[in-house]
Structures are given as structure tokens and as C-alpha cells.
N, C-alpha and C positions, 0 to 999 in steps of 0.2 A: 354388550360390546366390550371387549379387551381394547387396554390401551401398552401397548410399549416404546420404551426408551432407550438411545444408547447411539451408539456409531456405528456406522455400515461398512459393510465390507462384503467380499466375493460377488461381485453384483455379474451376475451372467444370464443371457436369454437363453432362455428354456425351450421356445417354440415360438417362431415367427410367421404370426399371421394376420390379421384386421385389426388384432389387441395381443399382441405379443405379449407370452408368460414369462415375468423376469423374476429370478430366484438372486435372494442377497441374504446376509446374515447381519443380524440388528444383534449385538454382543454376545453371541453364538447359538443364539433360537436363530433357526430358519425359516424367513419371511418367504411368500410370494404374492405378487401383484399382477393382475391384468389389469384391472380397470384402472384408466389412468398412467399406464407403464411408460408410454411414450414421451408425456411428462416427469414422470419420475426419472426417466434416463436423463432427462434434461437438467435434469433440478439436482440429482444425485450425483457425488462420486464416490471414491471410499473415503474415510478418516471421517465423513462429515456425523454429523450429531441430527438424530430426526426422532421424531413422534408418531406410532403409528398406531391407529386404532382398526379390529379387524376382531375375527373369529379362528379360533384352533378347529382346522380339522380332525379326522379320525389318524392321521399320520403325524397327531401332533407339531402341525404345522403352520404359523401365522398366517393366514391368508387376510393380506391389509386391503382397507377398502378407503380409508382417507390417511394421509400423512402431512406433518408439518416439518420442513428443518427447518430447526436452530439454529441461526445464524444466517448469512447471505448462500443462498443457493449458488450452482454452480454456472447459471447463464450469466446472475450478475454478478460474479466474480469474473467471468469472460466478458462482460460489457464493459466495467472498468478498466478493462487491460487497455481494450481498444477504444477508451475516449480519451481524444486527445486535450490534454490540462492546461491548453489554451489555447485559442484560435490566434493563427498568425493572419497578417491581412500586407 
């Protein structure tokens, strides 16, 4: 198993179906994901910095099968937007 590093960017679905095929680029190798996509739409957006571990097809193509970002994902960066930083009573 291959590991790569770097920031994402172009993140677009490729085919939506029970496990949508999401095509992104990890510092200009081209990733894709199904397994787990639906979370990584969640977790991902562009600029962010992640870790993917996966196999190169025959189209020399990452196909990732676990990932980690670096740094706070992109739900909880939306969760702190929306907690309010003190209860009024």
C-alpha cells in the first residue's frame, strides 16, 4: 500500500450512486475514492492538507482506500462556527 501527502483540490463526483466515485487531486496526482466518499465529501474541502493511503491503477491513478486530514476537518470547522461561545440565560 502507497501512502500520499499534500493539499486537495478539484474535488468533483464522478458518478453518483450507493458509493459515489469522487475524483480530487492530492498536489497534482489524481486521486479517487468510493469507499468512504460520502464521508470524505464531509471531511474535505479544497486548500485542506490530508494523507492518503491507496493503490495506483493501470491509468496511473491513486485510488485511496483510507485517509487522514491534517488539521480540523471541514464539519468541525462548521460546528465551531455554529457553537455559540456562551450560553445567555
Amino acid at each position: 500500500m502507497n501512502t500520499l501527502k499534500g493539499n486537495v483540490s478539484h474535488i468533483k463526483i464522478v458518478k453518483l450512486s450507493e458509493y459515489p466515485l469522487v475524483y480530487f487531486q492530492l498536489d497534482g496526482q489524481h486521486c479517487l475514492i468510493a469507499k468512504h466518499s460520502l464521508n470524505f465529501l464531509a471531511d474535505v474541502e479544497n486548500g485542506m492538507t490530508l494523507t492518503a493511503a491507496g493503490h495506483f491503477n493501470a491509468r496511473n491513478q491513486f485510488i485511496v482506500a483510507k485517509y487522514a486530514v491534517l488539521g480540523k476537518t471541514r464539519i468541525m470547522i462548521d460546528m465551531e462556527k455554529f457553537q455559540p461561545s456562551h450560553f445567555v440565560s
